[in-house]
C-alpha positions in Angstrom: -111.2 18.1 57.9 -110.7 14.2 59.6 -113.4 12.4 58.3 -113.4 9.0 58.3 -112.2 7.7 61.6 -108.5 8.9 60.3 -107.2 9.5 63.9 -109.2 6.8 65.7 -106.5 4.3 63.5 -103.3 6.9 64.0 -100.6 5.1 66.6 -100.3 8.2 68.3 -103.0 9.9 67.5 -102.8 13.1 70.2 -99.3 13.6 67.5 -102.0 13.6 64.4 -104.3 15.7 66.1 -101.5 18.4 66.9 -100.5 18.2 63.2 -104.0 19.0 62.3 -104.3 22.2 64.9 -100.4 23.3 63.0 -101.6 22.9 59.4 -105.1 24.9 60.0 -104.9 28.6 59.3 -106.2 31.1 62.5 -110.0 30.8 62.7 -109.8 27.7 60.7 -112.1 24.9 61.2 -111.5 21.6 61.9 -113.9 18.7 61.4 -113.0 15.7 63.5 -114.3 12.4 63.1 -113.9 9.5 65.6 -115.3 6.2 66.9 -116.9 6.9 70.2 -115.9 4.4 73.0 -119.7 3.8 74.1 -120.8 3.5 71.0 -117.9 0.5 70.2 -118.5 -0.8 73.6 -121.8 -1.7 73.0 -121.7 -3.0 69.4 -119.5 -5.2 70.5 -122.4 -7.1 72.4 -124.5 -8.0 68.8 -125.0 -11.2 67.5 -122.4 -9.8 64.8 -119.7 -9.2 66.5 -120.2 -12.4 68.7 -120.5 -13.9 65.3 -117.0 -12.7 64.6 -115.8 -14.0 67.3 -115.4 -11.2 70.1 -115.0 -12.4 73.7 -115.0 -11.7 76.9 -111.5 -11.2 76.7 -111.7 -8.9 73.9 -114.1 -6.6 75.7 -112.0 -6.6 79.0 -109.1 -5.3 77.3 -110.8 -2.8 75.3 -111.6 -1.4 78.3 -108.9 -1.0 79.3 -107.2 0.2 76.4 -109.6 1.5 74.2 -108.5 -0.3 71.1 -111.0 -2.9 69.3 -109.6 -6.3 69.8 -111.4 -9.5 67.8 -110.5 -13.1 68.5 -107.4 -11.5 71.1 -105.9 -9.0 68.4 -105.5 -5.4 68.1 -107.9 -3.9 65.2 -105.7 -0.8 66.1 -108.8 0.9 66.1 -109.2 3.5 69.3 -112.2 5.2 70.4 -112.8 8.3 72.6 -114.8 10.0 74.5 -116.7 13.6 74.2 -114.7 14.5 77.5 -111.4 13.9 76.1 -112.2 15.8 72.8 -113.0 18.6 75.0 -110.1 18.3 76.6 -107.8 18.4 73.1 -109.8 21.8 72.3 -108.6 23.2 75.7 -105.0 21.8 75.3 -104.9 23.5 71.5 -106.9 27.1 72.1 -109.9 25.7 70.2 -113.4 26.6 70.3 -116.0 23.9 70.1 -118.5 25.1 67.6 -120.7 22.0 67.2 -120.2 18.6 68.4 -122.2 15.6 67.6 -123.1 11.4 66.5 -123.7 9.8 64.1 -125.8 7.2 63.7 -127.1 7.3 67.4 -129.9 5.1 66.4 -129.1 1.4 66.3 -131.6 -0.6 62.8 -131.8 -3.5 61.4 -130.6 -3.8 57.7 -134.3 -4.9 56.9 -135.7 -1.2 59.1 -133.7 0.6 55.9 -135.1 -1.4 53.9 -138.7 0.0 54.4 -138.9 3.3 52.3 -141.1 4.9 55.5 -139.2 3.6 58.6 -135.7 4.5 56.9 -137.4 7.9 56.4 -138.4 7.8 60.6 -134.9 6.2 61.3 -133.2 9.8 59.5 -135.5 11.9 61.5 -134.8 10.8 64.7 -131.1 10.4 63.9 -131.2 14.1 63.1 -133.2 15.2 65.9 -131.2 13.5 68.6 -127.3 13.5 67.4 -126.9 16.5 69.4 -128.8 15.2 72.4 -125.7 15.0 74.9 -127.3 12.4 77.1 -127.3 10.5 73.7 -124.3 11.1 72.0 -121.9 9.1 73.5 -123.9 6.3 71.9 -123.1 7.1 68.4 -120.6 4.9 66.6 -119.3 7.8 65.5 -118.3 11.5 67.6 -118.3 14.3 65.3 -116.4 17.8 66.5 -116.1 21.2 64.8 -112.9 23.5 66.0 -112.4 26.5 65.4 -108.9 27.8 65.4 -108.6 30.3 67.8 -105.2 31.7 66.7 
Protein backbone atom coordinates (compact mmCIF):
# COMPACT_ATOMS: atom_id res chain seq x y z
CA UNK A 1 0.00 0.00 0.00
CA UNK A 2 1.24 3.94 -1.06
CA UNK A 3 -0.95 6.02 0.81
CA UNK A 4 -0.25 9.24 1.39
CA UNK A 5 0.97 10.95 -1.73
CA UNK A 6 4.37 8.81 -1.07
CA UNK A 7 5.25 8.63 -4.86
CA UNK A 8 3.83 11.95 -5.90
CA UNK A 9 7.11 13.47 -3.57
CA UNK A 10 9.63 10.48 -4.89
CA UNK A 11 12.53 12.14 -7.37
CA UNK A 12 12.05 9.40 -9.63
CA UNK A 13 9.06 8.18 -8.82
CA UNK A 14 8.46 5.59 -12.09
CA UNK A 15 11.93 3.91 -9.86
CA UNK A 16 9.52 3.79 -6.54
CA UNK A 17 6.67 2.60 -8.34
CA UNK A 18 8.87 -0.38 -9.96
CA UNK A 19 10.11 -1.17 -6.40
CA UNK A 20 6.62 -1.37 -5.22
CA UNK A 21 5.46 -3.98 -8.32
CA UNK A 22 9.17 -6.07 -7.11
CA UNK A 23 8.29 -6.18 -3.33
CA UNK A 24 4.38 -7.31 -3.96
CA UNK A 25 3.86 -11.04 -3.95
CA UNK A 26 1.90 -12.55 -7.39
CA UNK A 27 -1.81 -11.58 -7.06
CA UNK A 28 -0.75 -8.95 -4.56
CA UNK A 29 -2.47 -5.78 -4.42
CA UNK A 30 -1.27 -2.51 -4.54
CA UNK A 31 -2.98 0.66 -3.31
CA UNK A 32 -1.61 3.77 -4.86
CA UNK A 33 -2.15 7.07 -3.84
CA UNK A 34 -1.31 10.22 -5.79
CA UNK A 35 -2.12 13.93 -6.32
CA UNK A 36 -3.99 14.27 -9.47
CA UNK A 37 -2.75 16.99 -11.87
CA UNK A 38 -6.44 18.51 -12.45
CA UNK A 39 -7.18 18.39 -9.26
CA UNK A 40 -3.71 20.55 -8.28
CA UNK A 41 -4.20 22.57 -11.33
CA UNK A 42 -7.24 24.02 -10.23
CA UNK A 43 -6.63 24.55 -6.42
CA UNK A 44 -4.09 26.45 -7.43
CA UNK A 45 -6.65 29.21 -8.63
CA UNK A 46 -8.25 29.74 -4.73
CA UNK A 47 -7.97 32.68 -2.78
CA UNK A 48 -5.57 30.35 -0.68
CA UNK A 49 -3.19 29.54 -2.79
CA UNK A 50 -3.16 33.19 -4.32
CA UNK A 51 -2.84 33.97 -0.69
CA UNK A 52 0.29 32.00 -0.60
CA UNK A 53 1.55 33.60 -3.14
CA UNK A 54 1.19 31.31 -6.37
CA UNK A 55 1.63 33.09 -9.75
CA UNK A 56 1.18 33.03 -12.95
CA UNK A 57 4.59 31.84 -13.26
CA UNK A 58 4.08 29.19 -10.93
CA UNK A 59 1.13 27.72 -12.86
CA UNK A 60 2.96 28.01 -16.22
CA UNK A 61 5.65 25.81 -15.12
CA UNK A 62 3.62 23.37 -13.44
CA UNK A 63 2.27 22.83 -16.50
CA UNK A 64 4.80 22.10 -17.86
CA UNK A 65 6.36 20.03 -15.45
CA UNK A 66 3.97 18.80 -13.24
CA UNK A 67 5.60 19.77 -10.00
CA UNK A 68 3.84 22.39 -7.55
CA UNK A 69 5.83 25.45 -7.57
CA UNK A 70 4.91 28.49 -4.89
CA UNK A 71 6.52 31.92 -5.04
CA UNK A 72 9.00 30.29 -8.19
CA UNK A 73 10.14 27.06 -6.08
CA UNK A 74 9.78 23.48 -6.54
CA UNK A 75 7.32 21.93 -3.62
CA UNK A 76 8.79 18.71 -5.35
CA UNK A 77 5.35 17.67 -5.33
CA UNK A 78 4.29 15.90 -8.86
CA UNK A 79 0.87 15.05 -9.92
CA UNK A 80 -0.49 12.58 -12.49
CA UNK A 81 -2.90 11.68 -14.51
CA UNK A 82 -5.55 8.54 -14.60
CA UNK A 83 -3.93 7.94 -18.22
CA UNK A 84 -0.56 7.55 -17.09
CA UNK A 85 -1.52 5.29 -14.05
CA UNK A 86 -3.00 3.14 -16.68
CA UNK A 87 -0.27 3.18 -18.45
CA UNK A 88 2.20 1.97 -15.34
CA UNK A 89 -0.40 -1.02 -14.96
CA UNK A 90 0.25 -1.93 -18.62
CA UNK A 91 4.07 -1.39 -18.34
CA UNK A 92 4.07 -3.80 -14.92
CA UNK A 93 1.41 -6.70 -16.00
CA UNK A 94 -1.09 -5.21 -13.56
CA UNK A 95 -4.77 -5.34 -13.42
CA UNK A 96 -6.68 -2.27 -12.47
CA UNK A 97 -9.21 -3.45 -9.96
CA UNK A 98 -10.69 -0.13 -8.80
CA UNK A 99 -9.60 3.29 -9.47
CA UNK A 100 -10.89 6.41 -7.87
CA UNK A 101 -10.78 10.42 -6.03
CA UNK A 102 -10.90 11.55 -3.30
CA UNK A 103 -12.36 14.39 -2.29
CA UNK A 104 -13.89 15.29 -5.75
CA UNK A 105 -16.12 17.73 -4.09
CA UNK A 106 -14.51 21.16 -3.37
CA UNK A 107 -16.37 22.82 0.58
CA UNK A 108 -15.79 25.36 2.55
CA UNK A 109 -14.31 24.71 6.11
CA UNK A 110 -17.67 26.32 7.44
CA UNK A 111 -19.92 23.47 4.79
CA UNK A 112 -18.09 20.78 7.38
CA UNK A 113 -18.96 22.51 9.88
CA UNK A 114 -22.80 21.97 9.46
CA UNK A 115 -23.52 18.47 10.94
CA UNK A 116 -26.20 18.00 7.80
CA UNK A 117 -24.36 19.48 4.77
CA UNK A 118 -21.00 17.61 5.90
CA UNK A 119 -23.33 14.55 5.98
CA UNK A 120 -24.56 15.65 2.02
CA UNK A 121 -20.84 16.63 1.28
CA UNK A 122 -19.78 12.45 2.19
CA UNK A 123 -22.63 11.33 0.10
CA UNK A 124 -21.92 12.90 -2.89
CA UNK A 125 -18.23 12.35 -2.42
CA UNK A 126 -19.00 8.70 -2.32
CA UNK A 127 -21.35 8.59 -5.03
CA UNK A 128 -19.23 10.34 -7.61
CA UNK A 129 -15.33 9.30 -6.77
CA UNK A 130 -15.73 6.72 -9.33
CA UNK A 131 -17.50 8.95 -11.86
CA UNK A 132 -14.68 9.00 -14.56
CA UNK A 133 -15.82 12.32 -16.08
CA UNK A 134 -15.21 13.42 -12.43
CA UNK A 135 -12.27 11.92 -11.19
CA UNK A 136 -9.60 13.75 -12.54
CA UNK A 137 -10.84 16.51 -10.32
CA UNK A 138 -10.04 14.86 -7.14
CA UNK A 139 -6.99 16.14 -5.23
CA UNK A 140 -6.22 12.87 -4.77
CA UNK A 141 -6.23 9.54 -7.63
CA UNK A 142 -6.62 6.41 -5.87
CA UNK A 143 -5.58 2.93 -7.88
CA UNK A 144 -5.88 -0.69 -6.83
CA UNK A 145 -3.34 -3.29 -8.67
CA UNK A 146 -3.37 -6.40 -8.67
CA UNK A 147 -0.22 -8.32 -9.32
CA UNK A 148 -0.71 -10.37 -12.12
CA UNK A 149 2.48 -12.55 -11.66
Amino acid sequence: MCLGDAISFCPDHELAFRELVRVTKPQGHIHLSVNSFWGNYHAMYTEKSREMGVSFDDAKKYMETRVLHINGQSTGCRSFTMKELSKWADQHNLSILKSFAAPVFPATPEWYEDPVISKEIRDIQYRYCEEENIMEFGNHLNVIYRKER
